[in-house]
N, C-alpha and C positions, 0 to 999 in steps of 0.2 A: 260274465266271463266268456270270452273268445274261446270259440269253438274250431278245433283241427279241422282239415280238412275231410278227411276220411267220416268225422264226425258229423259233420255238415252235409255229407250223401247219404249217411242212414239215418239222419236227423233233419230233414231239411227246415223242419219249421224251429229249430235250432233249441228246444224244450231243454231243462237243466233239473238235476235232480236235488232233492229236499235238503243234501249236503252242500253242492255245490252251491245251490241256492246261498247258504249259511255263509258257505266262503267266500262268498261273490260279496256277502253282506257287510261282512266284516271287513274286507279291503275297502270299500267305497265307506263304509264311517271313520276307517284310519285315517282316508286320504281328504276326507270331509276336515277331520277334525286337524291335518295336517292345515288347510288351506284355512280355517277358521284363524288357527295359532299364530299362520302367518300375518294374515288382514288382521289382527288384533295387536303384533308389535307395530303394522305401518301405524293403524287409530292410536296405539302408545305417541308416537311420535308426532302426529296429527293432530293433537290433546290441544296445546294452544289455540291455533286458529279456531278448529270446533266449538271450544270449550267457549269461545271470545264471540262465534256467533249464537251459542246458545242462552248465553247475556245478554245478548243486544235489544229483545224484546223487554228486558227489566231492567237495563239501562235508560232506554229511552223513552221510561215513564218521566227521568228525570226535567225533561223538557216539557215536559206538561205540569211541573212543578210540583210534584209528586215525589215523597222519598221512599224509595225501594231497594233492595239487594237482596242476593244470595247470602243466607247465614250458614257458616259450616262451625255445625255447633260441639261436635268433638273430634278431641286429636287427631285420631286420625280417618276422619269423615273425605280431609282434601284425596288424601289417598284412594280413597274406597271411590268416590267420586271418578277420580283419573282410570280407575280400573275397569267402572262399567262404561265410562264414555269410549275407553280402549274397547272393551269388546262390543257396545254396540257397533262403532263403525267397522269392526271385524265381520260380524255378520255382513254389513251391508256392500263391504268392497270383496268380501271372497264369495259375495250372493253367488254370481255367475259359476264359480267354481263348485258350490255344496248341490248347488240345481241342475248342473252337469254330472255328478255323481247319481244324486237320484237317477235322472236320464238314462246313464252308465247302467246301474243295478237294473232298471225295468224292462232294459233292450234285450239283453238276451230271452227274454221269456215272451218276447214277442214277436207276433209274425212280420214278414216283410215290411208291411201295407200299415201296420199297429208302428212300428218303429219310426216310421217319417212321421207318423201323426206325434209321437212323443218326441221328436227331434222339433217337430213346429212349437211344442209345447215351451219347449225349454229356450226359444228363441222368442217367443212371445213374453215369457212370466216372468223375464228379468226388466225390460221398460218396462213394463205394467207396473210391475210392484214399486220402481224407481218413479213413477209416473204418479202414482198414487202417493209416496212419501213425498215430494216436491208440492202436492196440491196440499197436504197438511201442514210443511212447512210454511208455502206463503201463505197460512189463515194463521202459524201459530201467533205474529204478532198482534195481530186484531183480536184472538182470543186471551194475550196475557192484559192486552189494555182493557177489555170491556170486563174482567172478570176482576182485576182490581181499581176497577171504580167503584165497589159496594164497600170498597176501605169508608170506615168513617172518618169526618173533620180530625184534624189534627192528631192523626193515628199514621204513623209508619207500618210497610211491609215488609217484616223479616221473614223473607222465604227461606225454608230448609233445600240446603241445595241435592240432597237427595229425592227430597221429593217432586221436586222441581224437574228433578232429571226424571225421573219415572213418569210424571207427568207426560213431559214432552216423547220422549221415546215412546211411552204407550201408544200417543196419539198419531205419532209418525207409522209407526207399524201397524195400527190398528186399519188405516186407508192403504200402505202396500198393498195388506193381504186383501183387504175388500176389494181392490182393483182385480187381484186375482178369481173372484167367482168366477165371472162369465167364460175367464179361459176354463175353468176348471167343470163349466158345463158343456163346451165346446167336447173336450176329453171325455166325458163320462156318454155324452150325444157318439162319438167316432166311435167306442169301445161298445155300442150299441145294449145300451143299460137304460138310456130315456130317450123317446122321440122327442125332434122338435117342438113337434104341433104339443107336445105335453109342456113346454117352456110356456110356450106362447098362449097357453090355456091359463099359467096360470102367473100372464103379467100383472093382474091387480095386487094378485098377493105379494107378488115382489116388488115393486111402486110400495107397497106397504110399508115390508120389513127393509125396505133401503133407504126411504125418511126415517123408520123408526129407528133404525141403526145410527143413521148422522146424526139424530135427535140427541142421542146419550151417547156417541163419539165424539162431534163437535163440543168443546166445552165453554162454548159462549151460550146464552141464552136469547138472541135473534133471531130471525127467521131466516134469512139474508144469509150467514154463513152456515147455517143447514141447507140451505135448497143450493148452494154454489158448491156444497160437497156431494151432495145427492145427483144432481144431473149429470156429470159425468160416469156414475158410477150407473143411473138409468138409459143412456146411451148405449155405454158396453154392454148390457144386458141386452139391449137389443138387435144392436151389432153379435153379438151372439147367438141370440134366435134365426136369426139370419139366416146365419153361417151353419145351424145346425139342421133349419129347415132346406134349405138347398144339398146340404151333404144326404138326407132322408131320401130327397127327391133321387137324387144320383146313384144311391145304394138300391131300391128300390127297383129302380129302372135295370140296373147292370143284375140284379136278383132276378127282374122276370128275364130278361135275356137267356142269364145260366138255366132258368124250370124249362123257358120253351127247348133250350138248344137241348138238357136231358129228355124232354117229354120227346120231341123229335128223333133222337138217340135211340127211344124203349121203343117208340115204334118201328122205328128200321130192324130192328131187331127182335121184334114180335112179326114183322113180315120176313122177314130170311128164316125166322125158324118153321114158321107153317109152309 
């Protein structure tokens, strides 16, 4: 919530109270759920094409002379079907608008210097997360073919098109949001809650749970589209360490600066008093 100006000289670090706070909160999920409702009648409208790429991997088993399709096995399953592929792509096209909102709510209660760190954030974690759903996309069709090759001889796949859809949108979101860590350790490094050098101490573990994560995210069984989902997302982790060992280094330095320039302070003023 924007603060007067009057308010802003007896306020300068612009703080909000536990109401305000409240009101602040509830305008930005209004305006959330305003921008949701909208991106979800465009993915209403959207439905075809989407709907006609999200086939195309169970399509073109048919070329590999494989029978397979979408079963929608009650009345009104098409329906229910059109409604979640509506709001997933709502999520995804009002992204920039619901992550602006957050942004919106956390500004006021931060200082100057906290406020562009949260303005990079929100400029950063929209391609990210677009970046990370695009790399699940191009694996999902290698993942619908290798996974219905355990079809046995002369058995058809009547996929449930619900599940199918949960399937796929899982998998899609599940790499958005992973692309999002290393931003999201960048922030918690700026907000001065972890040092770098504690990132970078503890790269094995993370090398660990970031195969162990594409292990049971990828839902192929190769090795090949696990380690092609994994290195990207072990790059940005390190592109993050980085970023957060350098920012240490920078804080650090501007820290002894502010003690020497105080410690020099107390003593001019320890000599003017004697």
């Amino acid at each position: 919530m924007a603060l007067n100006t009057g308010a802003r000289k007896s306020n300068p670090e612009a703080r909000m109270a536990l109401t305000a706070h409240l009101r602040e909160l509830r305008k930005r999920f209004v305006l959330a759920a305003i921008g949701l409702a909208v991106g979800t009648v465009v993915g209403w409208f959207l439905f075809d094409p989407v709907f006609q790429a999200l086939q195309d991997p169970i399509n073109n088993l048919a070329s590999e002379g494989r029978v397979a399709a979408l079963n929608f096995g009650g009345i009104a399953t098409s329906f229910d079907v059109k409604i979640r592929v509506a709001l997933f792509l709502g999520v995804m096209v009002s992204s920039p608008w619901w992550v602006y909102q957050i942004w919106a709510f956390i500004t006021p209660g931060l200082t100057k210097k906290e406020r562009r760190s949260a303005f990079a954030f929100v400029g950063a974690a929209v391609p990210l997360f677009f970046a990370g759903a695009f790399l699940a996309w191009s694996v999902l069709p290698n993942a619908v073919r290798i996974l219905t090759e355990f079809t046995p001889p002369d058995s058809v796949n009547w996929i449930d098109a619900l599940t199918y859809l949960k399937f796929v949108t899982q998998f899609i979101l599940a790499f958005g949001v992973a692309f999002l860590m290393p931003l999201i350790m960048v922030v918690v490094t700026f907000l001065g809650l972890v040092r770098g050098r504690t990132w970078l101490k503890g790269w094995r573990w993370a090398i660990v749970g970031i195969f162990t994560f594409c292990a049971f995210a990828t839902p192929t069984p190769d090795a090949i589209s696990m380690i092609l989902m994994a290195l990207p997302i072990v790059a940005l982790y390190f592109i993050a360490v980085l970023v957060c060992i350098r920012h240490d280094k920078r804080a650090d330095k501007r820290r002894a600066q502010e003690d020497a320039e105080l410690d020099a302070a107390l003593a001019d003023d320890t000599t003017s008093a004697a």
